[in-house]
C-alpha positions in Angstrom: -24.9 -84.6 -50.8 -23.5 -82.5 -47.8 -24.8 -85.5 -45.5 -23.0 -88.1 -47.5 -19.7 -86.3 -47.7 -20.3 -85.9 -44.0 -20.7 -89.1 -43.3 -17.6 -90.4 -45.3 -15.7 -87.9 -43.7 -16.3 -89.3 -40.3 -13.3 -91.8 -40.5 -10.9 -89.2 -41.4 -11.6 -86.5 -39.1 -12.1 -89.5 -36.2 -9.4 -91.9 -36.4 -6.4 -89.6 -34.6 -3.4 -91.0 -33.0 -5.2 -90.5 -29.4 -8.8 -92.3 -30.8 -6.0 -94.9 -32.3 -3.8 -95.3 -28.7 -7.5 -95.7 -26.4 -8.4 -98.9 -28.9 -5.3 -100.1 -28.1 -5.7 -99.5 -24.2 -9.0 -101.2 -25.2 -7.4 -104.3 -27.1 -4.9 -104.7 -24.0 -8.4 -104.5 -21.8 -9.7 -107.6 -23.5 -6.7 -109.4 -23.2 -7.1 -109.0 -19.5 -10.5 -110.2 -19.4 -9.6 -112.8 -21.1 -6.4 -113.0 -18.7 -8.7 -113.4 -15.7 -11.3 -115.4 -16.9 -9.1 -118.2 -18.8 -9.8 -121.2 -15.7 -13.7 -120.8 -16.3 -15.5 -123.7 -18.1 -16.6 -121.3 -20.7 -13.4 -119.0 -20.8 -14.3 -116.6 -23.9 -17.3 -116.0 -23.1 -16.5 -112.3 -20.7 -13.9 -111.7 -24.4 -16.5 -112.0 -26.7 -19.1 -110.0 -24.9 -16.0 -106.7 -24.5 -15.6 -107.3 -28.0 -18.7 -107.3 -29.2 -19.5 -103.9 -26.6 -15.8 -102.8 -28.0 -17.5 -102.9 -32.0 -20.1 -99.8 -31.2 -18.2 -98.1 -28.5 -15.5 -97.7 -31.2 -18.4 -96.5 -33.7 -19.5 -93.8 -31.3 -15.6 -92.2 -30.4 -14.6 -91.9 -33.9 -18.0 -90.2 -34.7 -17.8 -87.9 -31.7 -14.5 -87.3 -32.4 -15.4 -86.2 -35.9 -18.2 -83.6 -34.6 -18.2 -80.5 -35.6 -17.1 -77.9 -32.5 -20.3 -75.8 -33.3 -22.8 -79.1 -32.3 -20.6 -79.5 -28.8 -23.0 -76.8 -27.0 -26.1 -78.1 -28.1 -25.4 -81.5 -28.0 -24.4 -81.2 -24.3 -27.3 -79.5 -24.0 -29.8 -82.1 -25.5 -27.6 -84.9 -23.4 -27.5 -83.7 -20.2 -31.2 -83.4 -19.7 -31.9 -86.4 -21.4 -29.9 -88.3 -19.1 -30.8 -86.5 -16.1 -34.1 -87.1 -17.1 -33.7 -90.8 -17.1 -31.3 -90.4 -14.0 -34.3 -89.1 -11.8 -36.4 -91.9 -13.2 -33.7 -94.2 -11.9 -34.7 -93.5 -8.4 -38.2 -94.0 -8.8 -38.7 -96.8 -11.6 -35.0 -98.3 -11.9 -33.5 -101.6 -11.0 -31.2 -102.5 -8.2 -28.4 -104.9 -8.8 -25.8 -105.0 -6.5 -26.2 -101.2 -4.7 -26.2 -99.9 -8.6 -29.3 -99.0 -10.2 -30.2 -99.0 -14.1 -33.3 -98.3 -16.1 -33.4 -101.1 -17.6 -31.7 -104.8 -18.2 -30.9 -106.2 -21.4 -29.1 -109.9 -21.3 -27.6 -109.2 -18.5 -26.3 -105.5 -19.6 -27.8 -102.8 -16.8 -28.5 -99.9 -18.4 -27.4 -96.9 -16.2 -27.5 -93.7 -16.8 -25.0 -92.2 -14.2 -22.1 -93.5 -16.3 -23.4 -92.3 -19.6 -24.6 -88.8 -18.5 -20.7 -88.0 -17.2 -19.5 -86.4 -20.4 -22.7 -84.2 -20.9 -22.2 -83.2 -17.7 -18.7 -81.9 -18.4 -20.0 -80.2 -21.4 -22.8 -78.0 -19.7 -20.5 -77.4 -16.7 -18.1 -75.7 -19.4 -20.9 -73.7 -20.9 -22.1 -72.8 -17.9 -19.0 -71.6 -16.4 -18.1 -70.1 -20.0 -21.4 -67.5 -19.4 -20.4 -66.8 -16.3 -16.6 -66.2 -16.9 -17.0 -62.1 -16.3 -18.0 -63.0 -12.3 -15.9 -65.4 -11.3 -14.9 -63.5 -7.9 -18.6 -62.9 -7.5 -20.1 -64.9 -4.6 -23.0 -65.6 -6.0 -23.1 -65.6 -10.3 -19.3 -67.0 -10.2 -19.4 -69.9 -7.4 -23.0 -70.0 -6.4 -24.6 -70.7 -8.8 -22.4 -73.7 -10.4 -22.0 -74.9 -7.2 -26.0 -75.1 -7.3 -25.5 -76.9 -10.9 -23.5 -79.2 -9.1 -25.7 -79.8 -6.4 -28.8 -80.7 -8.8 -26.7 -83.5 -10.6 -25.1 -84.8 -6.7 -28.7 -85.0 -4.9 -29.9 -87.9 -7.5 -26.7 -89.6 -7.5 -26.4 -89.8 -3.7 -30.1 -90.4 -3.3 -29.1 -94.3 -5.2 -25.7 -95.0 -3.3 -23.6 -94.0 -6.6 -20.9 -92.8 -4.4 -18.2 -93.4 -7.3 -19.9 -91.2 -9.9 -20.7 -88.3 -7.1 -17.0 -88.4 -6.8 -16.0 -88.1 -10.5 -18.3 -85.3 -11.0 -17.2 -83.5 -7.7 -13.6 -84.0 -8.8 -14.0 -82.7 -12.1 -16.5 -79.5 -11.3 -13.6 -78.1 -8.4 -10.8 -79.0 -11.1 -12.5 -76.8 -14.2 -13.5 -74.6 -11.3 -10.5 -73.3 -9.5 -8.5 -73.6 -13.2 -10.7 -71.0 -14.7 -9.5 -68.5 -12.1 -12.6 -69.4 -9.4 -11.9 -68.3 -6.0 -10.8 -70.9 -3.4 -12.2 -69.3 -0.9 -15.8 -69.2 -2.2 -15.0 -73.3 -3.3 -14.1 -73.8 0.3 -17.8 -71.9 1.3 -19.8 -73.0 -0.2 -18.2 -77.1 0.0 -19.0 -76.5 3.4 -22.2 -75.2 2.9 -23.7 -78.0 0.8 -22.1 -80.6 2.8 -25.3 -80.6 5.7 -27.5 -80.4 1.9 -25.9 -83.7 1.3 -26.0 -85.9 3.8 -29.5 -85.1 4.3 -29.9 -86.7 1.2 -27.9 -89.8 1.9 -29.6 -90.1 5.6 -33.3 -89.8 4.0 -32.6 -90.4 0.6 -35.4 -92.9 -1.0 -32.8 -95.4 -2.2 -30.6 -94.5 0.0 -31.9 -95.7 3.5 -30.5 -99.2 3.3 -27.2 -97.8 2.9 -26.9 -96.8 6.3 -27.7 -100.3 7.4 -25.0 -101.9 9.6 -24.9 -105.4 8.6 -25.2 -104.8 5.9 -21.9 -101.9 5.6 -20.2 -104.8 7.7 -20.4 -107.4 5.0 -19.8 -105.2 2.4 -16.2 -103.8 3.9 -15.3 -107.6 5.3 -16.0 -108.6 1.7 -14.4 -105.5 0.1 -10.8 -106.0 2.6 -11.2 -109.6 1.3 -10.9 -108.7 -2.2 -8.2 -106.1 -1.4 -6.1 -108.2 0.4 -6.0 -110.8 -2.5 -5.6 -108.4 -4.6 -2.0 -107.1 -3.2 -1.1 -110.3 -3.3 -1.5 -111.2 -6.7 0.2 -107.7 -7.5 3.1 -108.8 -5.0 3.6 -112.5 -6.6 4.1 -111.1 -10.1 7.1 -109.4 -9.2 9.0 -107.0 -11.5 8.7 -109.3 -14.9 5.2 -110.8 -14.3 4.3 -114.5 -15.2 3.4 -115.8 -18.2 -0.2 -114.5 -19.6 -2.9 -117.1 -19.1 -0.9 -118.6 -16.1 -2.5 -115.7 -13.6 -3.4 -118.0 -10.7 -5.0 -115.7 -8.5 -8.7 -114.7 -10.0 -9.8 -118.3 -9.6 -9.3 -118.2 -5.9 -12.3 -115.9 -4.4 -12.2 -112.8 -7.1 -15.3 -112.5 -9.4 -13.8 -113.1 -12.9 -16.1 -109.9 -13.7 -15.1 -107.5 -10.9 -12.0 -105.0 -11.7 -10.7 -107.0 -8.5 -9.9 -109.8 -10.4 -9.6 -108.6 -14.0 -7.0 -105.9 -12.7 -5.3 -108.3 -10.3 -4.5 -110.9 -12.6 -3.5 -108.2 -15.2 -0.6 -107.1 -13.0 0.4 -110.8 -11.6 1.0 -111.7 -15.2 2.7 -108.2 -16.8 4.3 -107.7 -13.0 5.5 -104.1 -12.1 7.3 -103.1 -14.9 3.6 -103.6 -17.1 1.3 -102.1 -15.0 3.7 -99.1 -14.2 3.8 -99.1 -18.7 0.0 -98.9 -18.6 -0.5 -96.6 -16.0 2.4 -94.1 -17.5 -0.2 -94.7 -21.1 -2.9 -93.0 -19.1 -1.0 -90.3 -17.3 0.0 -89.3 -21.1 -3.6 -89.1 -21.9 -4.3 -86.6 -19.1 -1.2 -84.5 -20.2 -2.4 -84.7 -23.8 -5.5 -82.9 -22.6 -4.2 -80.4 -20.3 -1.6 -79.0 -22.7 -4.0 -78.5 -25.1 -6.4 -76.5 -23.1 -4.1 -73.6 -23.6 -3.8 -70.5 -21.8 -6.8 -68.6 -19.7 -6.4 -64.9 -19.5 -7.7 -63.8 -16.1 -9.3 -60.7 -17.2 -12.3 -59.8 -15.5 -13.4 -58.2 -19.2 -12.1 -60.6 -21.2 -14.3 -61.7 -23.6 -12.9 -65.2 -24.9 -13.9 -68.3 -25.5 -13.3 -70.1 -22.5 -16.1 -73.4 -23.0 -13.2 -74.9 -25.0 -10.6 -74.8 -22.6 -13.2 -75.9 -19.9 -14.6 -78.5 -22.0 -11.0 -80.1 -22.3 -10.2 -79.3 -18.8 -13.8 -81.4 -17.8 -13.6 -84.5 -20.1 -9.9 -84.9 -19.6 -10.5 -84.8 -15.3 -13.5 -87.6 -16.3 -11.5 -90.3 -17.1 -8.3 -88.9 -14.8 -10.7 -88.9 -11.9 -12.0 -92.3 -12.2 -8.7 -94.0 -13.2 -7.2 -92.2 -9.5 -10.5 -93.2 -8.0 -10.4 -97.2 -9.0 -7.3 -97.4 -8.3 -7.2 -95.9 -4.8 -9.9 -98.6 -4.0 -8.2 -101.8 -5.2 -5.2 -100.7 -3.4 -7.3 -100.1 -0.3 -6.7 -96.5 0.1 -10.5 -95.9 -0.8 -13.5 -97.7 0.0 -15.4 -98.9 -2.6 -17.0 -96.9 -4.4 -17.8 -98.9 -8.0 -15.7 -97.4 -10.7 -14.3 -99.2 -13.1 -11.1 -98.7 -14.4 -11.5 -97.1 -17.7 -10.4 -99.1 -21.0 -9.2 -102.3 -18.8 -12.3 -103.5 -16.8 -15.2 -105.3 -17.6 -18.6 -103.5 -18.6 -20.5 -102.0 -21.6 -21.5 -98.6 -19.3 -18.4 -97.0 -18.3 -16.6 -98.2 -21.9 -19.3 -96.0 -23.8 -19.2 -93.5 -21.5 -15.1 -93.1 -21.8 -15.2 -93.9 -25.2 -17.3 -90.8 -26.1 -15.4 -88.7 -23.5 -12.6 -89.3 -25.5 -14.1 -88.6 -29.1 -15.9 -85.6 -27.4 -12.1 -84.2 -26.4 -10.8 -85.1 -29.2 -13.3 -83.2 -31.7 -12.9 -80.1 -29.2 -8.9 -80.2 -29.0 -9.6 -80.4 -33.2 -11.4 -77.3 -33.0 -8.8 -75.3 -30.9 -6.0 -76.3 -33.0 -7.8 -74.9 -36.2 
């Protein structure tokens, strides 16, 4: 009886007006794929597959958003090591498409874990820093050892050329870091110190060796400028106002109608500057939503709260903040590429779940704060 009421709970304590605003990012998403993809002979056929991805990925952010607090530790727990578990495997039995690798590939889907581990990763670095909260000006117990946490999820990561996700996490770590009072001095140290750690990895990494391959970096930034380049100027011929949707001429030039390149691109030549600014002001309110609800950190050295809430917000909300900033920066050329997609717009089943329950997962802790 307590597992049925549960379960018919689940829609009520899911559906908030932040779960309800990210399907409409979502809905707004398809209607760029579909934006982007409109001149191919089969133009519904990239809509249909973000809808049908859209159908579960809503199913798992309501329900995460409906989890108890209490289940947060253990669940990140029990996720983290599974995924890190199947991360590692990766390396060793996973398949390469395209510098990402997967586990496995279902019609066409890649199955990687790297994207889906992200918010389990946020969780344990909360709990994590949460026990260690009474040393944070410790060398060692406060920036040692998370840095070392951070270091065991980076070597895997960097070892199979997933530059984009090493980012996120690094982003995210020195934000929930430095705002639960760590000292920047010890961040700078021991940055510096794990750097040499690092590209040790990359140089001799067992995926990695190709990377450093010159022909093959050549083609890959003379492809990558390519894309950049025609991807300004479909920004810069849609103007202030934007054309008409469906009339985005740009993607059927040399963009892959499946890339963020193209899907992005024709996006902002049809909504112009005045739409894109709209969406992107829709996900700057997201990260505000999360940060004023961390509330307020005492920094008492014996202060005994609960600080894996705050943490937890801090970490999920700098997730999705990280990799929007991230994408971004590369279409516009600022960054090289570093395979992020940008979250509720872009094409792909991977990084929708993995926002999608990074949302839920803030949501249910936000919940739990305000009660």
């Amino acid at each position: 009886m307590k597992f049925f009421n549960y379960i018919t709970a689940i829609p009520r304590r899911g559906i908030t007006p932040a779960v309800l605003i990210c399907l409409g990012l979502s809905g707004l998403g398809c209607l760029a794929i579909f934006n982007a993809t409109f001149y191919l002979q089969d133009p519904y056929e990239h809509l249909l597959h973000q809808l049908l991805w859209l159908v579960p990925g809503s199913a798992l952010m309501i329900t995460a958003a409906a989890l108890p607090s209490s289940w947060l530790r253990t669940l990140g727990i029990i996720g983290a090591i599974f995924f890190y578990i199947l991360l590692v495997g990766a390396i060793f039995f996973g398949i390469g498409v395209d510098s990402i690798r997967g586990l496995l590939s279902w019609r066409g889907v890649l199955i990687q874990p790297a994207e889906l581990a992200r918010p389990f990763f946020a969780l344990v670095l909360a709990l994590a820093l949460h026990h260690t909260r009474k040393h944070r000006q410790d060398w060692f117990l406060g920036s040692t050892i998370p840095f070392l946490f951070l270091l065991i999820w980076l070597i895997p990561l960097l070892s199979q050329r997933d530059y984009g996700t090493a980012a996120v996490l690094s982003i995210t770590f020195s934000l929930v870091f430095l705002c639960l009072g760590g000292s920047f001095q010890h961040w700078i140290g021991n940055s510096l110190a794990s750097l040499p750690i690092l590209a040790l990895v990359v140089r001799f990494g067992s995926v990695g060796r190709d990377s450093l391959n010159s022909l093959s970096i050549l083609n890959q930034s003379f492809s990558s400028q390519t894309q950049v380049s025609q991807f300004q100027h479909a920004l810069a011929s849609g103007g202030t106002f934007g054309q008409q949707l469906g009339r985005a001429l740009e993607s059927p030039l040399n963009l892959p109608p499946d890339q963020d390149f193209s899907i992005f691109a024709a996006l902002g030549q049809s909504l112009g500057l005045l739409g894109l600014t709209s969406l992107l002001l829709l996900l700057m309110a997201w990260v505000v939503y999360g940060w004023r609800n961390c509330g307020r950190i005492e920094d008492e050295e014996e202060t005994d709260i609960d600080v894996f809430r705050p943490a937890a917000i801090i970490g999920l909300t700098s997730l999705v903040a990280a990799q929007a900033c991230l994408q971004l920066s590369t279409n516009l050329g600022l960054l090289p590429q570093l395979g992020l997609q940008l979250p509720f717009i872009t094409y792909g089943v991977n990084s929708m779940f993995s926002v999608f329950i990074t949302i839920g997962l803030t949501e249910s802790v936000i919940r739990s704060r305000l009660n």
